[in-house]
C-alpha positions in Angstrom: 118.5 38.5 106.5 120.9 41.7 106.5 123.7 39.4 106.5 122.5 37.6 103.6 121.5 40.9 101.5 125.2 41.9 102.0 126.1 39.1 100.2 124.7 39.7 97.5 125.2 43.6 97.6 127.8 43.7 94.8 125.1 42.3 92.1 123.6 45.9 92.2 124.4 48.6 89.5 127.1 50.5 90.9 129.8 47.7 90.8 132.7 48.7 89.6 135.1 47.1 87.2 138.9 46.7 88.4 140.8 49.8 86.3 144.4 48.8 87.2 146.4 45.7 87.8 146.2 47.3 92.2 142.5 47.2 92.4 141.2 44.4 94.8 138.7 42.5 92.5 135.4 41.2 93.6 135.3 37.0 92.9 132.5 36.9 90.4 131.5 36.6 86.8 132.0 39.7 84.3 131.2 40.9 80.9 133.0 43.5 79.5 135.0 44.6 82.8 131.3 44.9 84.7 130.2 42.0 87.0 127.1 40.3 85.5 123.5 40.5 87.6 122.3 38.0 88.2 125.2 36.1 88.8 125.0 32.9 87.1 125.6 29.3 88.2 126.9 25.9 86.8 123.8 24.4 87.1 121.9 23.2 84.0 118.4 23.9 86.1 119.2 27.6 86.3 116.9 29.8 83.9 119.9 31.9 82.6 121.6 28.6 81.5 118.8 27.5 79.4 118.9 28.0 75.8 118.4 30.9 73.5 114.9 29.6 72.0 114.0 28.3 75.4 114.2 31.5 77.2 112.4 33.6 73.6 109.7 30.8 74.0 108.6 31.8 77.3 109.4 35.4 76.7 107.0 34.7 74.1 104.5 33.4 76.9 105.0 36.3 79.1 104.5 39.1 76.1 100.8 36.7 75.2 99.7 36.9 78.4 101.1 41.1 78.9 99.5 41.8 75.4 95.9 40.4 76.7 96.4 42.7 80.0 95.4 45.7 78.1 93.2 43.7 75.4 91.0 43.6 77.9 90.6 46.9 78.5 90.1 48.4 75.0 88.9 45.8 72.8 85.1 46.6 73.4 85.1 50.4 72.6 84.2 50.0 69.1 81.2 48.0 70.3 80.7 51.2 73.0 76.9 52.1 71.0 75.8 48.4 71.3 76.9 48.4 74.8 74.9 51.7 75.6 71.8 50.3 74.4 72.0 46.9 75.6 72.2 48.0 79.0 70.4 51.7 78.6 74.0 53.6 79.4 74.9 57.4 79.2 78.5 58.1 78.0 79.9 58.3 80.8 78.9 54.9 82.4 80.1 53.5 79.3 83.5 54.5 79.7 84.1 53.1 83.2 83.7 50.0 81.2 87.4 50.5 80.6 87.9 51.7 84.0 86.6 48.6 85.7 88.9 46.0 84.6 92.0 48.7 84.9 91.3 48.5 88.7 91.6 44.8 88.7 94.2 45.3 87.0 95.7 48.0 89.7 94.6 45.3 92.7 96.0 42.0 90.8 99.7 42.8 91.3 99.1 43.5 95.3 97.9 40.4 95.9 99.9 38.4 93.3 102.9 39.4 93.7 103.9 37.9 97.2 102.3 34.5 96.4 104.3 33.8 93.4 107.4 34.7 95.4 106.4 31.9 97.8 104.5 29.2 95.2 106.5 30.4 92.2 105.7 31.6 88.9 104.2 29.4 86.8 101.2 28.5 88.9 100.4 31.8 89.7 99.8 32.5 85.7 98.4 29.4 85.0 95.4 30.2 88.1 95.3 34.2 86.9 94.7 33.0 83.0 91.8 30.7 84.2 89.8 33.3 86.3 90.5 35.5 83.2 89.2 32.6 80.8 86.2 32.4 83.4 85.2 36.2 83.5 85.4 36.3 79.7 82.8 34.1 79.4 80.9 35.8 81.8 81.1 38.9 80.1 80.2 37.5 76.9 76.5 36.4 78.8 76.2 39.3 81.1 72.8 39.8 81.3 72.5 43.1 83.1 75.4 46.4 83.5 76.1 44.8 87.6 77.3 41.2 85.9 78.7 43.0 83.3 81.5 44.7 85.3 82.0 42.7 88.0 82.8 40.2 84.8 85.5 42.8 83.7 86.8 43.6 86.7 87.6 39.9 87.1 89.4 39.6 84.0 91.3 42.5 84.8 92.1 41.1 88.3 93.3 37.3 86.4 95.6 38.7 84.0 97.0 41.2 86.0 100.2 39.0 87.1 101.3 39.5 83.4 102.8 42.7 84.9 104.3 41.9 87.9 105.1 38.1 87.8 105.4 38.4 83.8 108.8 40.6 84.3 110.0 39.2 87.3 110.3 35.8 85.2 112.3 38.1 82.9 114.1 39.1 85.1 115.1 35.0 86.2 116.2 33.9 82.7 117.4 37.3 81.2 120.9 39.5 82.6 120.6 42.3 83.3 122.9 43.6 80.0 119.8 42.4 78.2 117.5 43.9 80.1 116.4 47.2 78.1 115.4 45.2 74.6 113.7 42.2 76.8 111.7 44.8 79.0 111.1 46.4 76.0 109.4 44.1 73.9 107.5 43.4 77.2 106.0 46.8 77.3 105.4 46.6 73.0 102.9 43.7 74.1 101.3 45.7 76.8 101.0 48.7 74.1 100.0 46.3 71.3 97.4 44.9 72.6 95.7 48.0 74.3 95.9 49.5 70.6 95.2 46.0 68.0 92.4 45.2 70.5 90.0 48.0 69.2 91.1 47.1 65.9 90.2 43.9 65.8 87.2 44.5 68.1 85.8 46.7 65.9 85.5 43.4 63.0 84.2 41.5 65.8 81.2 44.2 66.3 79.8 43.1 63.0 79.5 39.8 64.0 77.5 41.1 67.5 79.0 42.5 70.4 79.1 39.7 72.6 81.6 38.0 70.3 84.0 40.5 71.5 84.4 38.8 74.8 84.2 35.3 73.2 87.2 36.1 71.3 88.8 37.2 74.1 87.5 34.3 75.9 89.3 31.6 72.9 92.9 33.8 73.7 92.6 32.9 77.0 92.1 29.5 76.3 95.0 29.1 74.0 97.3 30.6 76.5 96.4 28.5 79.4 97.1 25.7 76.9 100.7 27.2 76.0 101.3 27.9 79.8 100.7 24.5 81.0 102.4 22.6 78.0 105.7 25.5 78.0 105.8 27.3 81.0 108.5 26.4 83.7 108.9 27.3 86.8 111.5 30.1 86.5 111.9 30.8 90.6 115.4 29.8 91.5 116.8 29.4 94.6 120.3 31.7 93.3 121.9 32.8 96.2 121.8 29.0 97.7 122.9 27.6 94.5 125.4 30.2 93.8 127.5 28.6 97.0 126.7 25.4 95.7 127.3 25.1 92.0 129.1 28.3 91.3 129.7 29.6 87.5 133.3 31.2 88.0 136.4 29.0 86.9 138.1 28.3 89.8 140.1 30.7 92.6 138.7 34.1 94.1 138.9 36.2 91.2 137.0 37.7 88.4 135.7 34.9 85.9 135.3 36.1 81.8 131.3 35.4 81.2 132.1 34.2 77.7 134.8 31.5 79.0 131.8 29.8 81.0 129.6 29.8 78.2 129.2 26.1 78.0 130.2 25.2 81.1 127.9 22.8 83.1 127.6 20.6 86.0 125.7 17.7 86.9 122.2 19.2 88.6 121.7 16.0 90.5 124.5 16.9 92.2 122.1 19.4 94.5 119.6 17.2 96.4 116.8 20.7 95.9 113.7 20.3 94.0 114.1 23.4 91.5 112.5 24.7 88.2 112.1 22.0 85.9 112.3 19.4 88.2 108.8 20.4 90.3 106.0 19.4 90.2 104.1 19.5 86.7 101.4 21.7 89.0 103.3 23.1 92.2 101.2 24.1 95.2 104.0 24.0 97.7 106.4 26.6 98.3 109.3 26.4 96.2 112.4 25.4 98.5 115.7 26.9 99.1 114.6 30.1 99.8 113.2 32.6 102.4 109.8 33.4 101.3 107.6 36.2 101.9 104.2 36.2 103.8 101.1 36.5 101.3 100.7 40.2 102.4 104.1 41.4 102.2 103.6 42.7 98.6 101.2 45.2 100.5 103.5 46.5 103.3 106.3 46.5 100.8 104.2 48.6 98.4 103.6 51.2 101.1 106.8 51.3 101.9 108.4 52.1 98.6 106.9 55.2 99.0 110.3 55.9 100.2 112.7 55.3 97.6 111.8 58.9 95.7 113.6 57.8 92.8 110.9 55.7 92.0 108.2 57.1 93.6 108.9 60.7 91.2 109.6 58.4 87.8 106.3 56.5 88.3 104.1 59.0 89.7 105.3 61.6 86.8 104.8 59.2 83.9 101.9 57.6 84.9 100.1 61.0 85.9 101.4 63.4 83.7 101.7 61.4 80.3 101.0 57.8 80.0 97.2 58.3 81.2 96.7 59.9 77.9 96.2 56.9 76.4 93.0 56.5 77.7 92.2 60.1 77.0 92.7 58.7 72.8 91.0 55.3 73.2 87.7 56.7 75.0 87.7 59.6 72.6 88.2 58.2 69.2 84.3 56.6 68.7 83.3 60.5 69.6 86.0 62.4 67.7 85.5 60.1 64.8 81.5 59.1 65.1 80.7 59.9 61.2 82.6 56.9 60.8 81.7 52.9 61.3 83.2 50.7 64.0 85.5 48.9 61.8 86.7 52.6 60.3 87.2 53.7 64.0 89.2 50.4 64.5 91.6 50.8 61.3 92.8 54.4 62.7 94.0 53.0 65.3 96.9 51.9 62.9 99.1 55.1 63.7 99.1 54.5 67.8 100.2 50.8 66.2 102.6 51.6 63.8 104.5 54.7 65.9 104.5 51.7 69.4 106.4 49.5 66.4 108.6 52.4 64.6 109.9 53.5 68.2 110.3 50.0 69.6 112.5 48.5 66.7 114.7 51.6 66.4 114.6 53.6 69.5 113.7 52.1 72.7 114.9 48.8 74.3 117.8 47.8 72.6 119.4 51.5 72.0 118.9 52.2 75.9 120.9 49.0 76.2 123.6 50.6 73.4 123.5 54.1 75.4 124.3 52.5 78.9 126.8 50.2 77.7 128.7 53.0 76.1 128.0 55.2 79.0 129.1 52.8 81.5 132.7 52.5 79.3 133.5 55.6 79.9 132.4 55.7 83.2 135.4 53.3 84.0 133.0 50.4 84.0 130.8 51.8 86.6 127.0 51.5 85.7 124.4 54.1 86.9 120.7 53.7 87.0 120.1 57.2 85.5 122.4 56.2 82.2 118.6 54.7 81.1 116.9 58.1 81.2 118.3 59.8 78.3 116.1 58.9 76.0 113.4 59.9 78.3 113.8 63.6 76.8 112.6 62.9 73.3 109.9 60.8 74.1 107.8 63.3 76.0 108.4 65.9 73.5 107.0 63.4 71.0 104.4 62.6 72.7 103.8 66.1 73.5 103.6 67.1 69.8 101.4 64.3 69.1 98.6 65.1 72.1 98.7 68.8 70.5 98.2 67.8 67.0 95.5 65.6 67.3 93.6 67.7 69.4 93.7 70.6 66.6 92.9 68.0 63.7 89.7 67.1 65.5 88.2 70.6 66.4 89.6 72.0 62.8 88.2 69.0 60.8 91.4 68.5 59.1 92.2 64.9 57.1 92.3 61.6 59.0 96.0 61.3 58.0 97.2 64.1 60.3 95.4 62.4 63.2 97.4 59.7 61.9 100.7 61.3 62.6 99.6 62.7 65.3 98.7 59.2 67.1 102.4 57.8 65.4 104.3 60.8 67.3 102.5 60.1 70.5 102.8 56.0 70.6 106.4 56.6 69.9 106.8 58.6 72.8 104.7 56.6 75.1 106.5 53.4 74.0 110.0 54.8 74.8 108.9 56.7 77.9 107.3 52.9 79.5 110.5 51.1 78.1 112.7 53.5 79.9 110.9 54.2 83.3 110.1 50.2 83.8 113.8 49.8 83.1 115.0 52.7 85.3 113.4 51.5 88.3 114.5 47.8 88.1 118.0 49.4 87.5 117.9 51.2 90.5 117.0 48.4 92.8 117.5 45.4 91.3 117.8 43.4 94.2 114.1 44.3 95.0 112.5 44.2 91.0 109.1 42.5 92.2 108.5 45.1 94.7 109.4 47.7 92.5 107.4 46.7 89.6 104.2 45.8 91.7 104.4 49.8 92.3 104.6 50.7 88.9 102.1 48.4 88.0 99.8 49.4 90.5 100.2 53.1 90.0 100.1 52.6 86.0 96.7 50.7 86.0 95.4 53.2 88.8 95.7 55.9 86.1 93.9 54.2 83.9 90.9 53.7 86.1 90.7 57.2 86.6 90.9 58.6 83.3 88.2 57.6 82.0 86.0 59.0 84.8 87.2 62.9 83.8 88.0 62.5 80.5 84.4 62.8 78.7 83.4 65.8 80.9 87.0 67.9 80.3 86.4 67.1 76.4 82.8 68.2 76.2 83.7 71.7 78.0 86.7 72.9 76.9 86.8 70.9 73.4 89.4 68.9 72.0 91.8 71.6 71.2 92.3 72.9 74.9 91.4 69.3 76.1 94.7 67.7 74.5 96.8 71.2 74.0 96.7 71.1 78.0 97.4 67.3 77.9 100.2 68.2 75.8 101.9 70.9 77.9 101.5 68.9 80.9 103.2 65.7 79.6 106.3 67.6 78.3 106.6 70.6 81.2 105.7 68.5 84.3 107.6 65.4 82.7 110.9 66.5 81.3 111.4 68.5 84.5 111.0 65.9 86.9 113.5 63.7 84.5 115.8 65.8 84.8 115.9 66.1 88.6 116.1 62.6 88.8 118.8 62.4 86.2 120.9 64.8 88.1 120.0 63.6 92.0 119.1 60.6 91.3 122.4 58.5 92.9 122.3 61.5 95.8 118.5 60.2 96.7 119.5 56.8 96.5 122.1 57.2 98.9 119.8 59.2 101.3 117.4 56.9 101.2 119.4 53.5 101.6 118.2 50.2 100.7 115.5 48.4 101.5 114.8 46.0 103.8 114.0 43.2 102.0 115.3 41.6 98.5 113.4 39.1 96.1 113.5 35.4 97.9 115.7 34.0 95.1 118.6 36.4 96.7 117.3 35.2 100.2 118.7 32.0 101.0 116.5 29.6 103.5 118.0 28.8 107.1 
């Protein structure tokens, strides 16, 4: 395998354009003086040959099945007082009903992630949307608190390869040029839907509770219906292909990516089962390829301990800022108890409207602006750490906003402050997600699944624990010194640790080498 991972070496992010006419230059496809990753092929069958609405269409898919990943965790709060009697809960018990299907959604990726890199993509979705179509239900019927969460834990656990598998399908029909804006709207779903889905569950409370979960339930439904009838199998065999049915134009040097635009060959040409042409339900491996064993995604987690670039981005923002979230969600029926269900539901509008506001002007596709620019004057050399700028901003926003809100709550002041205050910290979240999921991926491309199954693991892992302290920190210290320390910690611990990583970042790297593995479609059979 070494051999075959220096193969591919130069689709990394420190390849660097030819600067005069004595350079030696790489045989490859470029944009803009920088070789293109992934590097694409001739081959109609290919995911990044497929067409425009083709690839938004199952972007589409993937941002559904994302935005129902954290739907699930947050849609019942407004329903938390029915839930307490029905099942004779304190406060605190009710909370861990968030908590519970977090850590399915912290498992999921572990033992998802290996198995689509072996049976591909689309099944693996298809199987997690039914078991989470199947605990809905359940949820909707439980008849006592034990059914109850092992119900939520289970949809947790099904939809939980929206994370994992979800972006490494973006990361088969997407280059990496485009990755900021297409990672983040990815991360807008996963936002969305853990902020619409009180919203919404709070109109759904005045029908009765268990509706809640049969909503849920129908979403499910509807996806698995999209999947099955749109969904392709997006797990290419690249690195075999790429000696097969090669994009470039012909000699041993550099190829212009817009000259190959339409350029196609014939895909029968290649006697390989691939994408569109497998089976409408796939239960073998999918060929051409090394694949991983099923517990690989396990060992591999453990071992990406290692790479302290992101080990420090993940651990930072998911333990000193993005757990937050669950500090406002659990908080908001207590903080705002004079009001109704569906009142508690509609302030959610400022987390919604700030996640939109910093996603359309500020996030995915200016950190794709800022690194193209950067990398320009950089003599076409690209740097991981050219995401992070924007980084800086975001945790003083959401900062400010954890601060704010916490005042506006103790002092009684108007709901529209609380408003802004929820706006200036959903900005900041969104931006901070869009940059540290793109970071990472940046920094070792080569290895995205593994990469992302540790973000994903660590993210939802904070999630299942906040809700556990949360309650008891509040009802001590208050909500001033309960968010104003929430506050502090996201913008001193965070920005800090940013900018080490900005600075030694490519030093660490180095240190640390690559790993010893790479995703299967870069790992060509024998």
């Amino acid at each position: 395998m070494e051999e075959k991972k220096q193969d591919i070496e130069g689709a990394g992010l420190h390849e660097k354009a030819p600067v005069d006419a004595g350079d030696t230059i790489e045989a490859g496809v470029y944009k803009d003086g920088v070789r293109v990753h992934p590097q694409p092929t001739s081959d109609p069958l290919d995911p990044l040959n497929w067409s425009t609405w083709r690839k938004h269409l199952i972007l589409g898919i993937v941002m559904w099945m994302y935005f129902l990943f954290t739907w699930v965790t947050s849609v019942t709060v407004p329903s938390f007082p029915e839930i307490q009697e029905l099942y004779g809960l304190s406060i605190s018990q009710v909370n861990w009903t968030v908590a519970i299907p977090a850590l399915g959604l912290a498992v999921g990726p572990l033992f998802w992630s290996s198995i689509s890199d072996i049976y591909g993509r689309r099944i693996i979705m298809i199987i997690g949307t039914i078991i989470a179509l199947i605990s809905s239900c359940g949820a909707a019927v439980a008849k006592n608190y034990g059914g109850y969460m092992a119900a939520r834990f289970f949809q947790g656990f099904g939809v939980s390869p929206a994370a994992t598998v979800g972006l490494a399908i973006i990361n088969d029909i997407f280059f990496e040029y485009e990755r900021g804006q297409k990672v983040g709207w990815w991360v807008l779903a996963l936002d969305l839907g853990l902020l619409v889905a009180p919203l919404v569950g709070g109109f759904m409370d005045l029908v009765s509770q268990f509706w809640i979960n049969w909503l849920t339930a129908i979403l499910f439904a509807a996806l698995l219906l999209v999947e099955l009838a749109f969904l392709p199998e997006t797990l290419y065999p690249r690195n075999r292909m790429l000696g097969q049915m090669p994009a470039m134009s012909g000699g041993t040097g550099p190829t212009d990516f817009e000259k190959i635009g339409g350029t196609r060959g014939d895909a029968s040409s290649v006697d390989l089962p691939r994408t569109k042409k497998l089976f409408f339900i796939n239960f073998k491996p999918v060929p051409g390829m090394r694949h991983p064993k099923p517990w690989d995604s396990l060992i591999r987690f453990a071992l990406t301990f290692k790479y302290l670039t992101v080990l420090i981005s993940v651990f930072i923002f998911c333990f000193a800022w993005y757990w937050w979230v669950l500090s406002i969600i659990t908080l908001i029926p207590v903080a705002y108890i004079q009001y109704s269900p569906q009142i508690q539901g509609l302030l959610f509008l400022g987390l919604i409207l700030g996640t939109l506001f910093s996603e359309i002007l500020f996030s995915g596709r200016l950190s794709d602006f800022i690194v193209a620019k950067l990398t320009k004057r950089n003599n076409g050399v690209r740097v991981a750490e050219m995401r992070l700028w924007l980084a800086y901003p975001a945790a003083l926003l959401s900062a400010i906003g954890l601060i704010i809100w916490g005042i506006s709550i103790d002092k009684a002041y108007h709901w529209i402050v609380g408003q802004i205050a929820f706006f200036l910290f959903a900005a900041g979240v969104q931006m901070g997600n869009t940059v540290v999921s793109s970071y990472i991926v940046d920094c070792y491309p080569l290895q995205s699944m593994s990469v992302i199954t540790f973000y994903s693991v660590l993210l939802n892992l904070s999630a299942f624990i906040n809700p556990f302290f949360i309650s008891p920190w509040q009802t001590s210290s208050g909500f001033t010194w309960t968010f104003a320390a929430q506050g502090i910690i996201t913008f001193f611990v965070s920005v800090p640790a940013i900018a080490c990583i900005h600075k030694f970042g490519p030093t660490l790297r180095a240190k640390n080498g690559n790993p010893g593995w790479v995703n299967p479609e870069y790992d060509s059979a024998t």
